[in-house]
C-alpha positions in Angstrom: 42.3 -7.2 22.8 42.3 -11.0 22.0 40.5 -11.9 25.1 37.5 -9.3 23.9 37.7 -10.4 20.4 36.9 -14.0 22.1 34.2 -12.9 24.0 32.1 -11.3 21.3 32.4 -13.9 19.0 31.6 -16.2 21.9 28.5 -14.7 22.6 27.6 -14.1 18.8 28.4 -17.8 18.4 25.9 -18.1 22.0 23.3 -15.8 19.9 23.4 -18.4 17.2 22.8 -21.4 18.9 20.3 -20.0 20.9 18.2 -19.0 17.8 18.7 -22.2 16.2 17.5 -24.0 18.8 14.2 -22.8 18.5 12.0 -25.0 16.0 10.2 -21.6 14.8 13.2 -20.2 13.5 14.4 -22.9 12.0 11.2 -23.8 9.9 11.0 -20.1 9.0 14.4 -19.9 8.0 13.5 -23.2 5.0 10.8 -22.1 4.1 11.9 -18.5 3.3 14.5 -20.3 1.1 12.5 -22.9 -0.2 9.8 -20.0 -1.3 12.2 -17.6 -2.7 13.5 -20.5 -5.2 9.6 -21.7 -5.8 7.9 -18.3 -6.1 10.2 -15.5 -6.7 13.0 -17.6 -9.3 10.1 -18.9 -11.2 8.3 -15.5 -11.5 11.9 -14.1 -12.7 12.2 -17.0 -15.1 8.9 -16.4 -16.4 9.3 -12.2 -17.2 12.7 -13.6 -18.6 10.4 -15.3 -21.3 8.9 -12.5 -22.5 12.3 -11.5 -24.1 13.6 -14.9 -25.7 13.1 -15.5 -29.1 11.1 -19.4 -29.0 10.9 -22.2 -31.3 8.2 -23.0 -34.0 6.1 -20.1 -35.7 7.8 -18.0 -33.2 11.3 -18.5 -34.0 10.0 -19.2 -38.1 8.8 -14.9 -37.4 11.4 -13.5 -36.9 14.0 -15.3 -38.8 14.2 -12.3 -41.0 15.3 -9.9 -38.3 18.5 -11.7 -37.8 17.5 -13.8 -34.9 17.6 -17.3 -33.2 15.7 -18.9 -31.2 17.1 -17.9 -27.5 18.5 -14.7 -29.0 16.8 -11.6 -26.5 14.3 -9.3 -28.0 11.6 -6.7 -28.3 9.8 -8.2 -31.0 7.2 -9.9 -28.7 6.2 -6.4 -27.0 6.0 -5.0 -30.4 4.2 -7.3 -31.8 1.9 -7.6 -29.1 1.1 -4.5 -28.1 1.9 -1.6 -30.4 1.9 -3.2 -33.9 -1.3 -1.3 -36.4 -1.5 -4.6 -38.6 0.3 -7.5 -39.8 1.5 -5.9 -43.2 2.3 -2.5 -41.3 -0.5 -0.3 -43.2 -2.0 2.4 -41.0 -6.1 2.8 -40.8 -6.6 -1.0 -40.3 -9.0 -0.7 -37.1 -8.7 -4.4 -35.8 -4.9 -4.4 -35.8 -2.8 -7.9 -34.4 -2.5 -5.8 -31.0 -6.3 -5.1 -31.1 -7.2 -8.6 -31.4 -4.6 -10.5 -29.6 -4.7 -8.1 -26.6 -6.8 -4.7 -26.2 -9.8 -6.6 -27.4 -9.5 -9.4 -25.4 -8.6 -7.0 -22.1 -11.6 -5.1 -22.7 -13.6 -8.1 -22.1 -11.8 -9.3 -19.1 -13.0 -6.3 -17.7 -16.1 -6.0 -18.3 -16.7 -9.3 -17.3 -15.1 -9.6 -14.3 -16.9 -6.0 -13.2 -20.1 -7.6 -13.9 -19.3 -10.5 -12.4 -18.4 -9.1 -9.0 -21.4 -7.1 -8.9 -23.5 -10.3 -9.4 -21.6 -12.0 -6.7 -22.0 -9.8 -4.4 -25.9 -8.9 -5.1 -26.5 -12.6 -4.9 -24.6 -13.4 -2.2 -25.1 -9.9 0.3 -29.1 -10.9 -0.2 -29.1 -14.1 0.6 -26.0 -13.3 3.6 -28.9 -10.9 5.1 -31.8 -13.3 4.7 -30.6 -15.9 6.2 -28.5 -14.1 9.2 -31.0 -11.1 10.1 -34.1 -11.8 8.7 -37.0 -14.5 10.0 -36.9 -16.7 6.0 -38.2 -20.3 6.2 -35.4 -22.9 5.2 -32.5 -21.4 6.7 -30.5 -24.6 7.2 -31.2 -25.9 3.7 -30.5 -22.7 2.3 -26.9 -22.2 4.2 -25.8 -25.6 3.2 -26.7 -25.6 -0.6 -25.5 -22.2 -1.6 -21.7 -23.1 -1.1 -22.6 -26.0 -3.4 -21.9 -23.7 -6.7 -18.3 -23.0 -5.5 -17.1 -26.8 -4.3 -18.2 -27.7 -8.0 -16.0 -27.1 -10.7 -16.4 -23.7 -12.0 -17.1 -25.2 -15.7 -20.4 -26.9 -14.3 -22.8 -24.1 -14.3 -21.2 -22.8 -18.1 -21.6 -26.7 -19.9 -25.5 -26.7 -18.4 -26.0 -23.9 -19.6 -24.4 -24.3 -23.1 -26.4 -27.3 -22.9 -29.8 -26.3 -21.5 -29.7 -22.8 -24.4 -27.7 -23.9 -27.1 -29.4 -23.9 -30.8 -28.5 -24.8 -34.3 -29.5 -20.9 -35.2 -26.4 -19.8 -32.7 -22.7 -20.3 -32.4 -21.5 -23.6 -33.4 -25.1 -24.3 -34.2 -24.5 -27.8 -34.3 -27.0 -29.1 -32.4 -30.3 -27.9 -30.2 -30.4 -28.3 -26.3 -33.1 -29.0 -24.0 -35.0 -25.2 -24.3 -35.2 -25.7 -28.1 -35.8 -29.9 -28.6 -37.8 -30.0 -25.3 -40.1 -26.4 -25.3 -39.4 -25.2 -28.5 -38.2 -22.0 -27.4 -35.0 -20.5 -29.1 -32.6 -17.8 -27.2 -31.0 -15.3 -29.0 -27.3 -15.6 -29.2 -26.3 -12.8 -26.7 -28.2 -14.9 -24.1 -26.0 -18.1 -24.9 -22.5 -16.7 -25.4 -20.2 -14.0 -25.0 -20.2 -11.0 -21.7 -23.3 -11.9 -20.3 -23.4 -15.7 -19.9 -20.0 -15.5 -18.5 -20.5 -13.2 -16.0 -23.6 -14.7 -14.7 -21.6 -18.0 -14.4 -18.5 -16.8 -12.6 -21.3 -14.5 -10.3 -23.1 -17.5 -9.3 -20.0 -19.2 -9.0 -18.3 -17.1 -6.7 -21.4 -15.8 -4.6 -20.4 -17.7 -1.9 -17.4 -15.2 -1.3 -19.9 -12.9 -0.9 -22.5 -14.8 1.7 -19.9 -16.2 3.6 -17.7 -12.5 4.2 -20.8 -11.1 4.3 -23.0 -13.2 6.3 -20.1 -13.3 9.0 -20.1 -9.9 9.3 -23.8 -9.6 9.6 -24.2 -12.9 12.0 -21.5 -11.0 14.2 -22.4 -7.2 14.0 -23.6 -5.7 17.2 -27.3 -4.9 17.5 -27.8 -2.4 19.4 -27.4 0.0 16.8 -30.5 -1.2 14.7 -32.2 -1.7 18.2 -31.6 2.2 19.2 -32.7 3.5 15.6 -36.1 1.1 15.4 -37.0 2.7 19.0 -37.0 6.2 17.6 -39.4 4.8 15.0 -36.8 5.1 11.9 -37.8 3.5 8.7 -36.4 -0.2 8.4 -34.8 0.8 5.1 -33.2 3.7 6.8 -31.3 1.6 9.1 -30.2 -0.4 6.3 -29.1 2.3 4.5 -27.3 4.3 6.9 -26.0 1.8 9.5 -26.3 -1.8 8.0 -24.7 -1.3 4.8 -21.8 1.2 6.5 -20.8 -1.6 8.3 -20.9 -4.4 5.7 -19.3 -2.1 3.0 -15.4 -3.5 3.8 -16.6 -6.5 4.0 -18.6 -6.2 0.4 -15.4 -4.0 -0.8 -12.9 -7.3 -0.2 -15.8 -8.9 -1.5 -15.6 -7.2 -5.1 -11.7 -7.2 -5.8 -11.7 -10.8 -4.7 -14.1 -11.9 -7.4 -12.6 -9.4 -9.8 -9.2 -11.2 -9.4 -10.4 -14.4 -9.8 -13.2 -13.8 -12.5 -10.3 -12.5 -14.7 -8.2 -15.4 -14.5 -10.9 -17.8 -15.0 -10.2 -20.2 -17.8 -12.9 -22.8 -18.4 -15.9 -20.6 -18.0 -14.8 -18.3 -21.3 -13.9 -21.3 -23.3 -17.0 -22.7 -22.9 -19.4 -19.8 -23.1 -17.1 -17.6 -25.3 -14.8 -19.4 -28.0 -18.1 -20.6 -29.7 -19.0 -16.6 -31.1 -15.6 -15.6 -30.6 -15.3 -13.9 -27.6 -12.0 -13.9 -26.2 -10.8 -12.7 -22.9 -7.0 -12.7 -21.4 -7.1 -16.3 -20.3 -8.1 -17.8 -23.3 -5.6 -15.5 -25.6 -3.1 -17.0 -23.1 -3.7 -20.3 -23.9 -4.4 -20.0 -27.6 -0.4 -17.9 -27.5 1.2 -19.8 -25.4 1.0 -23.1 -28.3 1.8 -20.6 -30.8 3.7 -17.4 -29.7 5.0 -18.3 -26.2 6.6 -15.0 -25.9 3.4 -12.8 -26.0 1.5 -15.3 -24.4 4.3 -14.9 -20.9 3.5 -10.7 -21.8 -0.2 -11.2 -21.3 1.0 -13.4 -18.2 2.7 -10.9 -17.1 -0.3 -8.2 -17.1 -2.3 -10.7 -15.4 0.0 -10.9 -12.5 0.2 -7.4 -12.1 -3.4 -7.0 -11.8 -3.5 -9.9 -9.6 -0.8 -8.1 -7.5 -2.6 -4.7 -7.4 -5.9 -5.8 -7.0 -4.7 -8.2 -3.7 -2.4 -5.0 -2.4 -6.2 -2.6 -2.8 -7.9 -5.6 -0.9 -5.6 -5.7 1.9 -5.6 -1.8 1.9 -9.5 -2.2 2.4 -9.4 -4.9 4.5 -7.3 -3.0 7.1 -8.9 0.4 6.9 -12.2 -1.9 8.5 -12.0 -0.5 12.2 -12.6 2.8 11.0 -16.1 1.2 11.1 -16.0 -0.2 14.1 -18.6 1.8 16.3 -19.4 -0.1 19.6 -17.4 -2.1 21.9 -20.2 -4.3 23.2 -22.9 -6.9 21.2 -26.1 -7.2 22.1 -27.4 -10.7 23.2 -30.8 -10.1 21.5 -30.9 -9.5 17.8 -34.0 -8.8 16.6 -34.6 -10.2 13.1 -36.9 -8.4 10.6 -40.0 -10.6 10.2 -40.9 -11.3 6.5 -44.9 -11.8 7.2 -46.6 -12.8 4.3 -43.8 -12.4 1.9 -41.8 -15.2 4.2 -42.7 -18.5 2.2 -43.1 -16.8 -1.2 -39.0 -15.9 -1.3 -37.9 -18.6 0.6 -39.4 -20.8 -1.9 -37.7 -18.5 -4.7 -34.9 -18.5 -3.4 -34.6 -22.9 -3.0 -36.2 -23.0 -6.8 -33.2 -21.1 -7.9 -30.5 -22.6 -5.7 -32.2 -26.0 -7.4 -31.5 -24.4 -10.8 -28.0 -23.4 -9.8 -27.0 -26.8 -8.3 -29.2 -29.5 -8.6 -30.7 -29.2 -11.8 -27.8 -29.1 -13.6 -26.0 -32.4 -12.5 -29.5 -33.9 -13.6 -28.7 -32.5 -17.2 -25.2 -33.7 -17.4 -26.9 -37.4 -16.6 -29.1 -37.1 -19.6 -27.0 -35.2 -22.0 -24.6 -38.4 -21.6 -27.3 -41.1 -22.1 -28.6 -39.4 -25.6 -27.3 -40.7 -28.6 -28.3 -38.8 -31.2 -27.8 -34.7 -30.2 -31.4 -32.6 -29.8 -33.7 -35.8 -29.1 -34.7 -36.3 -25.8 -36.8 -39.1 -26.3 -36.4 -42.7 -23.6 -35.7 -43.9 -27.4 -32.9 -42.2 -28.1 -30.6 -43.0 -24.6 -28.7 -45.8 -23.6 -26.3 -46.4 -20.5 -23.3 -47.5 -23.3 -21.3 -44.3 -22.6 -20.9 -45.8 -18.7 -21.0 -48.8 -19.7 -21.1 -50.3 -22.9 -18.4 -52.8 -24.2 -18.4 -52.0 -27.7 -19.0 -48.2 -28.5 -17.4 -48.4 -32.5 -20.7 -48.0 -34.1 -20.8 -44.5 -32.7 -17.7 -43.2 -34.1 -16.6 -40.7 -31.4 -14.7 -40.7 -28.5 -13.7 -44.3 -26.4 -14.2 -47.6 -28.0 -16.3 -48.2 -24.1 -18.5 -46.7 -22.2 -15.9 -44.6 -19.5 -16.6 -47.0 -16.5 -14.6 -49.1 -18.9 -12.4 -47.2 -20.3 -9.0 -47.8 -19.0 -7.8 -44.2 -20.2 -10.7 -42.6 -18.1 -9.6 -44.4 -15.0 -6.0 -44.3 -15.2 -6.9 -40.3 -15.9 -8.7 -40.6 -12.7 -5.7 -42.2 -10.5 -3.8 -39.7 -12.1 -5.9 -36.7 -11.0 -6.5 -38.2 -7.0 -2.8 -39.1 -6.6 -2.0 -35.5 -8.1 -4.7 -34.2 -5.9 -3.2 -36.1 -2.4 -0.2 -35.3 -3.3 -0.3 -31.9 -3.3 -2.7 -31.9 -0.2 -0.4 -33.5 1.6 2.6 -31.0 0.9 0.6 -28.0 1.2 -0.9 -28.9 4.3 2.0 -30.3 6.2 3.6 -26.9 4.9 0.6 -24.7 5.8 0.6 -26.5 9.5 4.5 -25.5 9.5 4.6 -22.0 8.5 1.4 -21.5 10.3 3.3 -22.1 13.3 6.7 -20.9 12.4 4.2 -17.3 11.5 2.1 -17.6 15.1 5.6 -18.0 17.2 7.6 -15.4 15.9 4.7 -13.2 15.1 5.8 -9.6 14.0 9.5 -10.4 13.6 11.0 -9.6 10.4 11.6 -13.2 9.2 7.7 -14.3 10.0 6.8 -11.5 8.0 8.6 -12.4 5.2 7.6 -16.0 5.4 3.9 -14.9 5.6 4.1 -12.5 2.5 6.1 -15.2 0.5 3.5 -17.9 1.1 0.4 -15.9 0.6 2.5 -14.8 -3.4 1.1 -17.3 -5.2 -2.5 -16.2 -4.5 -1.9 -12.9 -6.2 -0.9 -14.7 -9.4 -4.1 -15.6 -11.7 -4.0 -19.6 -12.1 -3.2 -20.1 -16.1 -0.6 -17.2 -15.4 0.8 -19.1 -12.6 1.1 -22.8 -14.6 2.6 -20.1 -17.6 5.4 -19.4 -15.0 6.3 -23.1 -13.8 5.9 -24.2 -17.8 8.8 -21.4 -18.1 11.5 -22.8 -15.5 10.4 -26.4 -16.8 12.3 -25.0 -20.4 15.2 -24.8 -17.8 15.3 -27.7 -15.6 15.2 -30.8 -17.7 13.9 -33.2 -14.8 11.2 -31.0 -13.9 7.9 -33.0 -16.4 5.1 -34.8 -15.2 3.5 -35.5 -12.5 6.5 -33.8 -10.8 6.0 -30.9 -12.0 2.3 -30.7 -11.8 3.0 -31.7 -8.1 5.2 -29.0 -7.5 2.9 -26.0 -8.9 -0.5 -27.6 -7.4 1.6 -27.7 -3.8 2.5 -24.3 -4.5 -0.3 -22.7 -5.7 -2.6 -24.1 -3.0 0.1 -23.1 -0.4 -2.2 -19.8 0.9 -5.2 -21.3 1.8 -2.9 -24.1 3.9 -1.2 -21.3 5.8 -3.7 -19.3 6.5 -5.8 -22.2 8.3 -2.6 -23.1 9.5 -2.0 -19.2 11.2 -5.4 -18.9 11.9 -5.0 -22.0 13.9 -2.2 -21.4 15.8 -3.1 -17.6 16.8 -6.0 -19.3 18.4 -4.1 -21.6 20.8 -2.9 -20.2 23.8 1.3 -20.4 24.5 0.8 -22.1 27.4 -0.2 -25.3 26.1 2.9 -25.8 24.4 4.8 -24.4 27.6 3.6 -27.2 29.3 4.8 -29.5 27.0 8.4 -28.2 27.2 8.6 -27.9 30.9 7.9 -31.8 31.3 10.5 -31.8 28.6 8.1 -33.0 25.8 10.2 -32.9 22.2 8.9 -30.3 19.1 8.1 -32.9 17.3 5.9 -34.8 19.8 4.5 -31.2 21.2 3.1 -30.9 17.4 1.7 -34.8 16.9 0.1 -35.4 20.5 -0.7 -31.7 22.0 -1.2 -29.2 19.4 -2.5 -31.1 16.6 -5.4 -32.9 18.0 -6.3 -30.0 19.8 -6.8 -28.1 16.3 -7.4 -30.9 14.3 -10.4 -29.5 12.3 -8.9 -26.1 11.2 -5.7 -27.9 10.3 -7.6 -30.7 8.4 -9.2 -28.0 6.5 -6.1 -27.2 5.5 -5.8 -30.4 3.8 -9.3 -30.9 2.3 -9.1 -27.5 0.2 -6.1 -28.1 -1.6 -7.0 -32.1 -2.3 -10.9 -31.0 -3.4 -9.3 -27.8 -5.8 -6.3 -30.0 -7.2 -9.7 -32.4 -8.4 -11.6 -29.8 -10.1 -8.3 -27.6 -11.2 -7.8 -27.0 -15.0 -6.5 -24.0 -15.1 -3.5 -24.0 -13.3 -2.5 -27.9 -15.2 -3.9 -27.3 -18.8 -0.5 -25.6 -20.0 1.6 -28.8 -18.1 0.1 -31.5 -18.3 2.2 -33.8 -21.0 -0.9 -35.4 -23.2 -4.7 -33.5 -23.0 -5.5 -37.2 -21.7 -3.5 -37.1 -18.6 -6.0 -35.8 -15.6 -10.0 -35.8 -15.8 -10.2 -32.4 -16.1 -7.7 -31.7 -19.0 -9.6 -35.2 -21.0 -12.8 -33.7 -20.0 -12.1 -30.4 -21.8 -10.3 -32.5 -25.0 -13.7 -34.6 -25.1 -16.2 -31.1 -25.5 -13.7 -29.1 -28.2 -14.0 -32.5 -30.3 -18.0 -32.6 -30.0 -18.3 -35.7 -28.0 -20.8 -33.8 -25.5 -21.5 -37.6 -24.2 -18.2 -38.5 -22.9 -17.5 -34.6 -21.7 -21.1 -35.1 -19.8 -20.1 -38.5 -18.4 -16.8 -37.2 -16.9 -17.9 -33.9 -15.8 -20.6 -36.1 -13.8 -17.8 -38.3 -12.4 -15.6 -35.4 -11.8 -18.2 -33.8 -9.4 -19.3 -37.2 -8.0 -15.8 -37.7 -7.0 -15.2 -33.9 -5.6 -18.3 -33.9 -3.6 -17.8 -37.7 -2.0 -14.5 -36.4 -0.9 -15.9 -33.9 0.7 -18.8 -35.6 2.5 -16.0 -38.3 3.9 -13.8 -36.2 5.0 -16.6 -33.8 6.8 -18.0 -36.7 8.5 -15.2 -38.4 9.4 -13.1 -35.8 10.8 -15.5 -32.2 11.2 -13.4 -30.4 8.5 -15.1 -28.6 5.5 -13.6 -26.8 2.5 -16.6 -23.9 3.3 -13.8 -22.8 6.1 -11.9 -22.3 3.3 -13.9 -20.6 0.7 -12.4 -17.0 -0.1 -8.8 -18.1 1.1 
């Protein structure tokens, strides 16, 4: 009996060795710890929140119920979402839970609805253009219409704040270049609230579309269209019944993508909605979290779980795709529709509004910060002194120098790259990790685990996900700063790292690495010398995203960082609510300078580019 009792736990002892000694399990095993405690503990912490009476107004509220500040209760639910007014009388129509929640998630919807469906309008159009029509301009077209989405998302909003505003609208502090220039006034709707910012976030996130889109069509099999056009069948027959049919998962992932990231979208509404009023979840978020905490976690909360469900319906759509598969083969021949007469007429409409979209607007920010009076467009009314002027007291705004000068701009701006390497480097050594930890132990319950765990923090909306770190910071009295802006960027840029690293990996062949280990090669050399250069631009892609979305990120950092001066993006958004449109032009200019030279160095120095990337 002893001897057996010996031999099992000899070979369960055998078991264990032998599992450990595989690299893949090991790194699956750490990082399924090290995500629990970084994804799952901080989303705990965070619904926690919602419960805990806090300090300042909050705690000042509901002293006269009898409680503390870290006594638990229901108050914040209450309050939030079932209270008629503030004094308790029924038959007041714009009750505290109207205004502070149903209104603002009325708009969220309709916003991001409308948004998606400019997205993928947009972007499906120009996807079929370009991949099964005959246009003019292909090239150009292809490489400037992921230019909307490498810029900050805030671009396209301050130009057009800037190019529509008017002293008879919102603010109405000053006129922009439609009124001082041309003389022509918009009417407010056209400016701010629903419409402006769903156009923004639409053009914004088009790319999603053209690039899921355009992939699909680029790689669709021909013969279909081929068979119906010989049977003489009407070109927009074809589209309609076997075109479409096969694009429609793709324009389906398409729509709850957007959706999910139109309604956590934080700049855009701040810009193009605070000025009238128009509030949506993000901004309520914000404004709650420096006054109520506790609601403001409940409306994080609500975001997350429509982040969750509307990821959960994607991947539901995503997978149910082969039910449109319909031929095994492609064609080699694809016949592309030709455009005739109307070819030059929409390719040139279509560059004159990508120009609009992405050129013309970083030519407004350039003169909006050389002005010095606001509405006067004159060569007599700019001067270079907000780059570079010495002595900027007379103005009475903003720096005391231009912000080539300014040592709070550039210490902002070694702030914001050595946040933005930072996290790059973690979430891409990570993503390169548990994309191969994923790829080696594909299907086992462990990699599956690992691979739902890392993808998390993509279902969480960005403002929603700093709300949850800013929660187990109130716990852990070493986690401030840069720390722990580090720690959420690395986190929340996590998914697109692994899945370039997965996608990466599935696409080497095991026999590589066999190789390796047969001449007795080490893991760790296998990875540096044979695996890594082989892949070397997917996994650098993994790098670039997170390093070019940490740069232009306010979202996810505007409820952590410690001052509003800290990174460009926070000092940016301090510089506009203040009025000094000057300074906010100068270092939105610099911000997108910097973002796009990234980009260009990296691309031509190593092949990567954040469009592999786009859509996650």
């Amino acid at each position: 009996m002893e001897k057996t009792v010996k031999r099992s736990s000899g070979r369960t002892l055998g078991r264990v060795r032998a599992w450990f000694s595989q690299p893949a399990n090991i790194i699956l095993l750490i990082f399924f710890v090290s995500l629990v405690f970084l994804t799952l503990y901080p989303l705990l912490t965070m619904l926690s929140q919602t419960a805990l009476v806090h300090s300042g107004r909050e705690a000042t509220a509901v002293r006269k119920l009898g409680l503390k500040v870290g006594d638990y209760t229901t108050y914040h639910f209450q309050k939030l979402l079932f209270t008629l007014d503030d004094g308790g009388k029924a038959g007041i129509v714009q009750s505290n839970s109207y205004i502070q929640f149903y209104s603002p998630l009325i708009n969220t919807l309709v916003v991001s609805v409308a948004s998606s469906f400019i997205a993928i309008l947009f972007g499906g159009i120009v996807a079929f253009l370009v991949t099964r029509t005959d246009i003019k301009y292909k090239k150009f077209i292809s490489a400037v219409f992921v230019f909307p989405y490498i810029m900050p998302s805030w671009t396209l909003a301050l130009f057009w704040q800037t190019f529509f505003k008017n002293v008879n609208i919102g603010l109405g502090t000053s006129n922009g270049i439609m009124a001082s220039v041309f003389g022509v006034y918009v009417p407010e709707w056209f400016v701010y609230g629903w419409f402006p910012i769903a156009l923004v976030l639409g053009l914004h996130y088009a790319p999603f579309a053209y690039i899921f889109i355009g992939g699909i069509l680029r790689n669709m099999d021909a013969n279909l269209e081929e068979a119906a056009t010989l049977l003489k069948t009407g070109r927009m027959k074809i589209i309609r019944r076997i075109t479409l049919p096969i694009v429609r998962p793709a324009m389906l992932s398409t729509l709850l993508l957007v959706f999910a990231s139109s309604m956590s979208a934080y700049s855009v509404p701040v810009f193009l909605g605070n000025p009238v009023r128009y509030y949506v979840l993000s901004t309520k978020l914000k404004s709650l979290m420096d006054t109520y905490p506790g609601q403001g976690y409940i409306i994080s909360a609500v975001m997350i779980l429509f982040g969750v469900a509307i990821l959960l319906l994607n991947q539901k759509v995503t997978n149910s795709r082969k039910q449109f598969t319909t031929v095994t083969g492609k064609s080699g021949q694809i016949s592309l529709i030709k455009l005739r007469g109307a070819n030059r007429p929409v390719a040139l409409l279509l560059v004159v509004i990508l120009l609009l979209v992405a050129v013309v607007p970083l030519i407004t920010f350039a003169m909006e910060s050389l002005i010095i009076k606001a509405g006067d467009y004159s060569p007599s009314n700019m001067t270079l002194d907000f780059w570079i002027g010495r002595d900027l007291n007379y103005l009475d705004q903003g720096d005391d120098t231009g912000i080539l000068f300014s040592h709070k701009v550039w210490k902002a701006l070694g702030y914001s790259l050595g946040l933005a390497v930072t996290c790059s480097l973690i979430a891409g050594t990570s993503g390169i990790l548990v994309g191969y930890g994923i790829a080696k132990k594909r299907g086992t319950r462990l990699s599956n685990f690992v691979n739902s765990l890392a993808f998390f923090p993509y279902l969480m909306p960005s403002l929603a996900f700093g709300a949850i770190y800013l929660a187990v910071a109130t716990r852990v009295p070493w986690l401030r700063g840069f720390v722990l802006l580090a720690l959420a960027g690395s986190v929340k840029y996590l998914p697109f790292a692994s899945r370039s690293g997965v996608n990466a990996m599935l696409q080497l062949s095991g026999e590589i690495e066999e190789a390796a280990m047969i001449t007795g090669v080490p893991w760790w050399k296998r990875m540096a010398r044979v695996i890594f250069p082989i892949q070397k631009s997917s996994f650098l892609s993994g790098y670039l995203l997170p390093l070019v979305s940490c740069m232009r990120e306010l979202s996810l950092f505007v409820l952590l960082v410690p001052t509003s001066d800290t990174i460009l993006t926070t000092m940016l958004m301090q510089y506009s609510e203040k009025g000094w449109a000057q300074f906010g032009n100068a270092i939105n200019l610099l911000i997108i300078i910097v973002v796009l030279l990234i980009n260009f160095i990296v691309n031509k120095l190593t092949g990567a580019s954040i469009d592999k990337g786009v859509g996650g």
